[in-house]
C-alpha positions in Angstrom: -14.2 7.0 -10.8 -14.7 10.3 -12.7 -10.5 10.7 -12.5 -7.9 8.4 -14.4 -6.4 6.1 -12.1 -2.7 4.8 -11.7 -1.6 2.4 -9.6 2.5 2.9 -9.0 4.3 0.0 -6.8 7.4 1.8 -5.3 10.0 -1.1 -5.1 13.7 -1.0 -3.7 16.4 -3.8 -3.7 17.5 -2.2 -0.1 15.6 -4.9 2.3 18.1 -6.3 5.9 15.7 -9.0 6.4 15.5 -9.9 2.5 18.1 -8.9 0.3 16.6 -7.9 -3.1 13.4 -8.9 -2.0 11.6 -7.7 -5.4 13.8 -10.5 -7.0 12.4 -13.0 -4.6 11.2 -15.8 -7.0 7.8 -16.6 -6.9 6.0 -19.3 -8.5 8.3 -18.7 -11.6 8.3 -14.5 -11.7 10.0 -11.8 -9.4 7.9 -10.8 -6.7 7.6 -7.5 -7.9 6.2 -9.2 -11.3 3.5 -10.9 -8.7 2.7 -7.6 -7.7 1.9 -5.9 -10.9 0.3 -9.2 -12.1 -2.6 -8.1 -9.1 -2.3 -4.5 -9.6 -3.7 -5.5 -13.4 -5.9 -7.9 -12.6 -7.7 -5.5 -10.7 -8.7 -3.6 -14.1 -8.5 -0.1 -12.3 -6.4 1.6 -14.7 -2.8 1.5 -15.8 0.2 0.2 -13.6 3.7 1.4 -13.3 6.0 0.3 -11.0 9.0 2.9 -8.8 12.0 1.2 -9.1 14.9 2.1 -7.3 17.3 0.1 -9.6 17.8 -1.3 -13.1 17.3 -4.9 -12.1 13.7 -4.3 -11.2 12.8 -2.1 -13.9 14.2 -4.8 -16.3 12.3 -7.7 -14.6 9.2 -5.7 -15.1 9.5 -4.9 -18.5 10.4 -8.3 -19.3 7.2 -9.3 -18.0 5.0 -7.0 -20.1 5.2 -4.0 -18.0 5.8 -0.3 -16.8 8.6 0.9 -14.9 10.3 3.9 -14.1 13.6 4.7 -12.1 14.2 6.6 -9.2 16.6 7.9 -7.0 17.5 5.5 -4.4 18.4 7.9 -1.6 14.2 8.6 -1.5 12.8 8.4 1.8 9.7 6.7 1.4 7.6 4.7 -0.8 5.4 7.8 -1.1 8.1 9.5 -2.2 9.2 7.4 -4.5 5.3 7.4 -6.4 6.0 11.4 -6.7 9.3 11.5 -7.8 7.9 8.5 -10.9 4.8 10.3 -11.2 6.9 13.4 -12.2 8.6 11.3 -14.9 5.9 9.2 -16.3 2.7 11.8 -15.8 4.0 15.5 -16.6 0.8 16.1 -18.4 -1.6 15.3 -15.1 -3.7 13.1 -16.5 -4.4 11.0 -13.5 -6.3 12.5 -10.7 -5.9 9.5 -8.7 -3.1 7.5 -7.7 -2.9 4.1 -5.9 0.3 3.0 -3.8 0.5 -0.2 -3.4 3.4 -2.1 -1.8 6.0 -4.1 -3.4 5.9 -6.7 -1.1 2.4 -7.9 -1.1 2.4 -10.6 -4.0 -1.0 -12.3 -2.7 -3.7 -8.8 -2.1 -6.5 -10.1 -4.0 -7.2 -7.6 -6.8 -10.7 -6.8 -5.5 -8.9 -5.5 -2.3 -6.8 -3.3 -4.7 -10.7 -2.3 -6.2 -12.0 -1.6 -3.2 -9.4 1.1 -2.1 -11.0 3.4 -4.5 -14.6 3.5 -2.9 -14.0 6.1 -0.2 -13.0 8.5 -2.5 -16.5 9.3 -3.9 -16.9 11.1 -0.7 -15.5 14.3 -2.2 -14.7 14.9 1.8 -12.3 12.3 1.7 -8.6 13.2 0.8 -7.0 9.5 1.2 -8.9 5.9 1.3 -6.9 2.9 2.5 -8.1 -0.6 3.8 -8.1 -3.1 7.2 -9.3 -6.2 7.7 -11.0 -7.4 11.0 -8.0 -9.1 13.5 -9.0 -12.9 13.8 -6.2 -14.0 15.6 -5.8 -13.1 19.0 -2.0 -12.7 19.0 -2.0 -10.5 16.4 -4.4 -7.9 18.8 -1.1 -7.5 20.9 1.4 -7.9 17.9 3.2 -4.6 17.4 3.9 -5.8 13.7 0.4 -5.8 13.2 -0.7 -2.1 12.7 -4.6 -1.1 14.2 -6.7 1.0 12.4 -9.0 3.2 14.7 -11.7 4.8 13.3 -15.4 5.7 13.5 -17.4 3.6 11.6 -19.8 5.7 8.9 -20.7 2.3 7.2 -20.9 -1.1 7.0 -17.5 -1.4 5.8 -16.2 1.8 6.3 -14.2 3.6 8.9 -13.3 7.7 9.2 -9.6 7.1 10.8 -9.0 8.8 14.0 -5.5 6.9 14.7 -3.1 4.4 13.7 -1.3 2.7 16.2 1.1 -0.4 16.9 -0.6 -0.4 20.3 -3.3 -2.8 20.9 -6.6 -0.4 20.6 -8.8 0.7 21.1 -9.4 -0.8 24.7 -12.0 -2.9 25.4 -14.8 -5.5 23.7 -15.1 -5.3 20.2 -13.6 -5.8 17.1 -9.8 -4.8 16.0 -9.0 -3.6 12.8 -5.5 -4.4 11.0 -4.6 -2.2 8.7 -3.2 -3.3 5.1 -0.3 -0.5 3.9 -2.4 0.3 0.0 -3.6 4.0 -0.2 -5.6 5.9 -2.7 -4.6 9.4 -2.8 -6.0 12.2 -4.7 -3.4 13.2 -6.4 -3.7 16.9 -4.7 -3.3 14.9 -1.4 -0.6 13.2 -2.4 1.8 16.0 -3.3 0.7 17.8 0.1 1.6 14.6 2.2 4.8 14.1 0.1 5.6 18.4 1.1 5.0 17.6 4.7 7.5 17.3 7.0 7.6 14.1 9.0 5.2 14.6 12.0 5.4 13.9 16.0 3.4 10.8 16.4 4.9 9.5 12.8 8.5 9.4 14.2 7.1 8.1 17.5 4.9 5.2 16.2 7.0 5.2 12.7 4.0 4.9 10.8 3.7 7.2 7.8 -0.1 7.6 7.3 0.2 9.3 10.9 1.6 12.7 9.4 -1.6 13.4 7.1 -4.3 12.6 10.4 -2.0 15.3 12.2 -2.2 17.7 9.3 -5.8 17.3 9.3 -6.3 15.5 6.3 -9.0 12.9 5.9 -8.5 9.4 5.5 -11.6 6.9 5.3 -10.6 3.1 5.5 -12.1 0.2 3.9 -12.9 -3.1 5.4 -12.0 -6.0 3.6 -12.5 -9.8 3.9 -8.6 -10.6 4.9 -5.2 -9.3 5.3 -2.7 -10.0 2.5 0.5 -11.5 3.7 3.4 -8.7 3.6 6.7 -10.6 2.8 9.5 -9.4 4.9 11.5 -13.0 5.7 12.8 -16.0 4.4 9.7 -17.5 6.1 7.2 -14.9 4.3 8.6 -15.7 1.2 8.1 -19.4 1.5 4.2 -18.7 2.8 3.9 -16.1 -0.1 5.1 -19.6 -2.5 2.8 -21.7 -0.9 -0.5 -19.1 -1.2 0.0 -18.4 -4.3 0.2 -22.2 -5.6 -2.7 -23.3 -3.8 -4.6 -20.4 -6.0 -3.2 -22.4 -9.5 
């Protein structure tokens, strides 16, 4: 990339299914810590992670790393990045900015990499990623969310929609789409402006209100879907993942 990037990691305690989910222990660190750990390993640039607490700031720093607090009445994870990007990045000296969830302790870092490829297409305002659907319940899954698009590569799609829906209809592959984004940071700020769109309330899918505002988003394929921990039972698939990579 000719920009600096920065990968932020929004991260909240607030979770009903998981309370203080960043805090989950994993293989001996916070989740959160898991996260940055991949965010690093991915050698893209510097990592800071949004926290919307004390606790998770500490157990980052403790580990080695960045953190910055936020206010935890923000919205989204989006907004979170903007309001930390304001704190740690007055200056502007990164052009690009990578969100990547909290909760996704086992993305392989070359996932994380290959977010970043779309956006030598000067055309393209936001790059994210999907992985081809193997398993057929997760084509009718509302949990699972489809990425629809046009393919302009191999392992490229131009987004038209994302949907919780099974689509689109007929023979042919499905696409499910992993929640990492590489903004421009010009993109970013006009998402975070936005107000929330139509089909983003309806579907409650975020990336929804930048397709409607006519912003560009390209999606890259990758091999497999990291696991997004969101239960007890996540957690404990997260553990087992991550010690069969040791």
């Amino acid at each position: 990339m000719s920009q600096q990037v920065l990968t932020v990691i929004p991260a909240r305690l607030a979770s009903t299914r998981l309370p203080d989910k960043p805090l989950a222990d994993i293989r001996g660190a916070p989740m959160i810590v898991q996260v940055w750990r991949r965010a690093v390993e991915a050698g893209i640039g510097p990592v800071l992670v949004a926290a919307d607490g004390p606790e998770i700031a500490e157990a980052v720093r403790a580990a080695g790393g960045e953190a910055v607090l936020t206010d935890p009445g923000l919205p989204s994870g989006s907004d979170r990045i903007a309001a930390a990007l304001e704190i740690f990045d007055p200056e502007r000296r990164f052009g690009v900015i990578v969100n990547l969830q909290g909760d996704l302790p086992t993305i392989e870092p070359l996932s994380v990499r290959a977010a970043l490829a779309p956006l030598a297409d000067p055309a393209v305002d936001i790059a994210t990623l999907a992985a081809r659907i193997a398993r057929e319940d997760e084509r009718t899954n509302p949990n699972v969310v489809k990425a629809v698009g046009a393919p302009i590569a191999p392992t490229r799609l131009r987004a038209l929609y994302f949907t919780r829906a099974t689509a689109p209809w007929g023979e042919g592959d499905l696409f499910h789409h992993i929640g990492l984004y590489a903004y421009r940071r010009a993109a970013l700020e006009r998402f975070v402006a936005l107000p929330p769109s139509a089909l983003e309330k309806r579907e409650k899918l975020e990336q929804l209100r930048a397709l409607e505002a006519g912003m560009r988003i390209d999606v890259e394929i990758v091999d497999a879907a990291p696991l997004g921990v969101d239960t007890p039972e996540d957690l404990a698939r997260a553990r087992d993942i991550l010690k069969s990579r040791t």
